[in-house]
N, C-alpha and C positions, 0 to 999 in steps of 0.2 A: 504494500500500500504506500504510494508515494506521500512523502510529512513537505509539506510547506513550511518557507520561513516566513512569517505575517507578521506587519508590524503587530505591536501590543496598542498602539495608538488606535489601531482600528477595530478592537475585538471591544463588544458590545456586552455587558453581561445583563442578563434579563434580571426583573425586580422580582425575588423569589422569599417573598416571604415566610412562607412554608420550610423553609430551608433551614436544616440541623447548623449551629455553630460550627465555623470552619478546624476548629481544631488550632493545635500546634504547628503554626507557619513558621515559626524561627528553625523549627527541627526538619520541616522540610525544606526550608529554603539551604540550611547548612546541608543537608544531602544532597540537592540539586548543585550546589555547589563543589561538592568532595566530587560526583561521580556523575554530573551531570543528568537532565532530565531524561529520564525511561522512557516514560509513554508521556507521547507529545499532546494536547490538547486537543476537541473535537469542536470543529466550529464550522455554521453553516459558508456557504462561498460569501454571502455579503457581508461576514466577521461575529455575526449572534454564536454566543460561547453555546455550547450544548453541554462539556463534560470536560471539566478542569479548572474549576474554580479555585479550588487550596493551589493547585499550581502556578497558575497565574498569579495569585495574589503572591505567591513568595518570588514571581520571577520579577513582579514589581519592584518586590522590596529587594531585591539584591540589583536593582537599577537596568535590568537587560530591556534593548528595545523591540526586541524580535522577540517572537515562540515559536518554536516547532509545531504545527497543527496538522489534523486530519479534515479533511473537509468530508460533511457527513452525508453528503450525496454518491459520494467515491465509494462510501463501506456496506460489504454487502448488508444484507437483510440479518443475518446473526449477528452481525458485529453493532448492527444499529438496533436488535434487540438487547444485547449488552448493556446498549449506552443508556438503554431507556431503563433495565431493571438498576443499574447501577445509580440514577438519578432519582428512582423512585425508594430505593433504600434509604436516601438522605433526605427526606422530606419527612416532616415532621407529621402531618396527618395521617400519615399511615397504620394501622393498627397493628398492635404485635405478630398478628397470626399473616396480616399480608405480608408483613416485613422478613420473617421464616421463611415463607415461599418466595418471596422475592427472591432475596439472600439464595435458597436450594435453588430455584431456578438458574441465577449466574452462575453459581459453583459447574451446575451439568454444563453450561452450553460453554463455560473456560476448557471442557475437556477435557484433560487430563492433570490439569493444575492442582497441585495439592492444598488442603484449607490454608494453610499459609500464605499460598502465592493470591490464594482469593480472598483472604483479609488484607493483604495488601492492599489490592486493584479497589479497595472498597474503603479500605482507612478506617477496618477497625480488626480490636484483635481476634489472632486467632480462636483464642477460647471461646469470644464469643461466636463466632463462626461453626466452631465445633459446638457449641449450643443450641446456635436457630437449624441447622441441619437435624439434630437430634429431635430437638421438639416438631420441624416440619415433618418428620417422619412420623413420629405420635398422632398428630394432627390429623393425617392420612387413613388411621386405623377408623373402624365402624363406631366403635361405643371408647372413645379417648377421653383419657379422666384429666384431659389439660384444658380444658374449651374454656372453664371459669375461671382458669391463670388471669392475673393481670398484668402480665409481661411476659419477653423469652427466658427472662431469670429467674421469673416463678413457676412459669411452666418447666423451664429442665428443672429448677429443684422436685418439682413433685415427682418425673423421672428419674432424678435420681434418687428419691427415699428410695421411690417401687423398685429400682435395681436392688437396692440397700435390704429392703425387707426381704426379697426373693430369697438374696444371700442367709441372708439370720433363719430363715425360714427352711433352706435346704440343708444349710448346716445345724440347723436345731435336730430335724428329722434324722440326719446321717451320724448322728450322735446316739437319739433315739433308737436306731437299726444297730449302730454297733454294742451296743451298752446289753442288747437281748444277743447278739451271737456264742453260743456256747462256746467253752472252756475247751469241752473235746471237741478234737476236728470230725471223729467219727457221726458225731451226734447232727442230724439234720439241723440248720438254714432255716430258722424263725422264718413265718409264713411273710408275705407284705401285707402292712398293716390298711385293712377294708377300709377308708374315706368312705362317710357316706356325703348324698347331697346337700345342698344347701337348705333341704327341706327338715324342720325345727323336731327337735325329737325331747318331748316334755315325759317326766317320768315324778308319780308319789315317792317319793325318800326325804330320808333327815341329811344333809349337807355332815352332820355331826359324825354321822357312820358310811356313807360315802366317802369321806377324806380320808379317811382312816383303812381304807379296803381298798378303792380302786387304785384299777391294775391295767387298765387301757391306753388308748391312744390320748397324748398329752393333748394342750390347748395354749395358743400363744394369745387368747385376750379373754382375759378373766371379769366378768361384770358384777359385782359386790354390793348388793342392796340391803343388806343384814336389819334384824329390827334395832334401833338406835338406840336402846337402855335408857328412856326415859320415859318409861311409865307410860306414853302414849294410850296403852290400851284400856286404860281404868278412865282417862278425862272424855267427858260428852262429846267435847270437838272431834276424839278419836273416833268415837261410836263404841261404847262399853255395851249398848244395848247390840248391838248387831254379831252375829252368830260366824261373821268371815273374819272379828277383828282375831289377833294374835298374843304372843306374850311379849313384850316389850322391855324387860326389865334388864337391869344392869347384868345380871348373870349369865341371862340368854345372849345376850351382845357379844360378852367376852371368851363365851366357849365357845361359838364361829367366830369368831375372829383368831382362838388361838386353835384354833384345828384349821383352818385357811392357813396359818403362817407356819405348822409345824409341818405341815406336809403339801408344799408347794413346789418340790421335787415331785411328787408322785403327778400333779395339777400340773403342772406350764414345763413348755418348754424352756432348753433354758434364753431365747427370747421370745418374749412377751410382754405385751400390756396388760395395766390393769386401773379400772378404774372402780372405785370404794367411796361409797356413801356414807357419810357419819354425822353425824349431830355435833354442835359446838361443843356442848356439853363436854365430851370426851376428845375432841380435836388434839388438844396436849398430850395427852395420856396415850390416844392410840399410834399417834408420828414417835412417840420413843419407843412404845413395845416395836413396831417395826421396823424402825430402824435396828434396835438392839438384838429382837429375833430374825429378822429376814434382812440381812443385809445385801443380798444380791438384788433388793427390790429399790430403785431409787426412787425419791417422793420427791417431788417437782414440788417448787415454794406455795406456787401457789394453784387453791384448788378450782375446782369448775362450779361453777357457780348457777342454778338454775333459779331465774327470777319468775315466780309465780303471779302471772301479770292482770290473774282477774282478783288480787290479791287476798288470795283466802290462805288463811294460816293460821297457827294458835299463838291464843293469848293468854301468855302464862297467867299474866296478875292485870284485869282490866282493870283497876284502879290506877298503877303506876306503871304499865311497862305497854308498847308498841306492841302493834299484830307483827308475828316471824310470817311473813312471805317470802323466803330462799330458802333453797336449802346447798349443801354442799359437796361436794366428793374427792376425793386426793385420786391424783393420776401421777399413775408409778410406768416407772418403765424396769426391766428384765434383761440385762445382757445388752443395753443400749440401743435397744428396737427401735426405726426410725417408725416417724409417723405417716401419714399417706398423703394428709394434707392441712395446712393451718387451719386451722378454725377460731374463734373469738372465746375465749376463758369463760362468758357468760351470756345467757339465754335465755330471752323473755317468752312464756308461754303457760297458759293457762292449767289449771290441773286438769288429771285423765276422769276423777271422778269415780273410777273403778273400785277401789277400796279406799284404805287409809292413810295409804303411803305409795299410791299408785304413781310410776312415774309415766308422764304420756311420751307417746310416740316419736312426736314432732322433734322434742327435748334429745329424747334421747338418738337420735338420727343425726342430729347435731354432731354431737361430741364424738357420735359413733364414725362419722367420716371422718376425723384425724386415725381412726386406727385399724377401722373394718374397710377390707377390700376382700378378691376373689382369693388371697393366701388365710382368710380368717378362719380359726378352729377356736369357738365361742363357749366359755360357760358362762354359766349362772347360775349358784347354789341355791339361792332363795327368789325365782325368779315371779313369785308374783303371778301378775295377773299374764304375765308374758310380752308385756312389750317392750322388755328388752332382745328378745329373739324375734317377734318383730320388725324388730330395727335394723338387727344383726341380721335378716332375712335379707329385707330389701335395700340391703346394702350390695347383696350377691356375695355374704358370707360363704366359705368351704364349706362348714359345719357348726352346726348351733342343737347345744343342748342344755336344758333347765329342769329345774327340779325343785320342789316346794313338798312340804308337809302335809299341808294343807289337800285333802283331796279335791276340795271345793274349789279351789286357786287351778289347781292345775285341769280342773274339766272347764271351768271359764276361760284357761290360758289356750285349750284345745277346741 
């Protein structure tokens, strides 16, 4: 392609308001300097720049009156689709997800050019190059968990937890398979362990002698709604008259809570989340038993927060104390399980209504996207009326299983 020498007197730049910051001109114009300008400027024949603004402006400044140019009627149809994806990369209205395909678009039709050479030609880095190419490929897929990103930085981060999680999630398993292969070599090769679907499998038991016995396939996200040892079930707010409330007392709280911590080796993988419901009340008391007992479990400062926003709660002492509308939960993490995706620490949403301490759907959907995806193997000891395996369902949980005392809980949770 023949390069023109054109005055710089005559080259025209259009008024681009749209137009990204030029960048570091002193650091290009010292390279055009050291090793002279690469790629000459594109400019229509009557001098309108099309594609080389940062260059020109440093060939300004380093005083030259000429530029090298291309004139853009000369360049075939690819190279003048080049110019056009390369111009629309630098414009600032563009949306993250065109700017990904823009970006993959150039890289293909450079050829054989490595992300390096196409961060160059584009003037930015390669890493992020190596980013918008990852996410456009995401992008590409039918049901892609990046569409609500708000950038290509927050889109690849959410790919790369899901790389992140894959990893913890296949090497929790291969831990899991080697930890059952016998001692003797003669003795058969542990079966593989049955996955069922993501369809919710509710069962009558005590959490108290289940933790204590099972011998199954682990769970890398634990959902912890235990009763909260504060009498709940004796005050009217509770429903003392009603035949589904439960026992509430300080005792009941702390034998699942210490049968959960003693035997979290038998429960989780070793990564996993977990997220645990508790009352202020014992807040102090239960971040030391776990830390002290379960140290492989780390408790995040702070907890998730669900604000009950048609704000029905109890009232300890209506003479001198506010209606409690929140309630709480500590979210721990296992072996530094990443999360799937941010979400907001706190959650406006009406109660389910179901029983006493029903947690609804919506709520729990929430919190349930930082850590339920299609790698999720779910329990729930005390699950209630069930819509925490609801949640964990149509999230497209692996597997989800809950368990309650209560017979009556668990035929309303089925």
């Amino acid at each position: 392609m023949k390069v023109h020498l054109h005055p710089i007197s005559e080259i025209s730049v259009p008024d681009r308001r749209d137009r990204s910051e030029l960048g570091d001109i002193d650091g290009l114009a010292a390279s055009i300097q050291r090793v002279g300008l690469i790629n000459p400027l594109t400019i229509k024949s009557d001098g309108t720049l099309i594609a080389g603004e940062r260059r020109l402006t440093a060939l300004v400044q380093l005083g030259h009156s000429e530029a090298p140019c291309r004139y853009y009627e000369d360049l075939s149809p690819e190279d003048q689709r080049l110019i056009e994806l390369d111009e629309n990369i630098k414009r600032k209205q563009l949306t993250w997800q065109e700017e990904a395909r823009a970006i993959t678009d150039f890289h293909r039709l450079c050829g054989s050019e490595t992300q390096e050479q196409t961060a160059e030609r584009i003037g930015m880095s390669p890493a992020y190059i190596s980013n918008a190419l990852m996410v456009a490929r995401e992008l590409d897929k039918p049901e892609s968990r990046i569409r609500d990103a708000s950038s290509i930085r927050s889109a690849y981060n959410i790919i790369a937890r899901g790389m992140q999680r894959l990893v913890d999630t296949e090497l929790s398993q291969l831990i899991e398979v080697e930890a059952t292969v016998p001692v003797n070599k003669e003795d058969p090769l542990p079966a593989e362990p049955k996955v069922r679907s993501a369809k919710s499998d509710i069962k009558v038991a005590s959490f108290l002698e289940f933790a204590s016995t099972y011998s199954g396939r682990k769970f890398n996200f634990l959902h912890c709604d235990f009763p909260y040892g504060i009498g709940h079930h004796k005050s009217e707010q509770g429903g003392r008259d009603r035949q589904d409330t439960y026992i509430d007392d300080p005792q009941t709280y702390w034998r699942l809570t210490k049968a959960l911590v003693e035997n979290l080796d038998r429960l989780l993988f070793p990564s996993a989340h977990v997220i645990f419901w508790f009352s202020k009340t014992h807040e102090e008391t239960t971040r030391a038993y776990i830390n002290k007992n379960a140290p492989s479990l780390e408790i995040f400062d702070h907890p998730l927060i669900w604000h009950k926003s048609d704000n029905k709660g109890i009232v300890s002492d209506p003479n001198r104390r506010p209606r409690h509308v929140y309630e709480t939960a500590l979210f721990m993490s296992r072996g530094d399980r990443h999360i799937v995706k941010v979400k907001s620490d706190l959650y406006p949403c009406p109660t389910a209504g179901l029983h006493q301490s029903a947690k609804p759907v919506p709520m729990l959907k929430h919190f349930f996207e930082m850590v339920v995806d299609d790698m999720s193997e779910v329990l729930d000891p005390t699950c209630g009326g069930g819509s925490s395996l609801c949640a964990a369902e149509a999230l497209g949980a692996k597997r989800v299983f809950g368990m309650h005392i209560n017979p009556d809980f668990v035929l309303d949770a089925q």
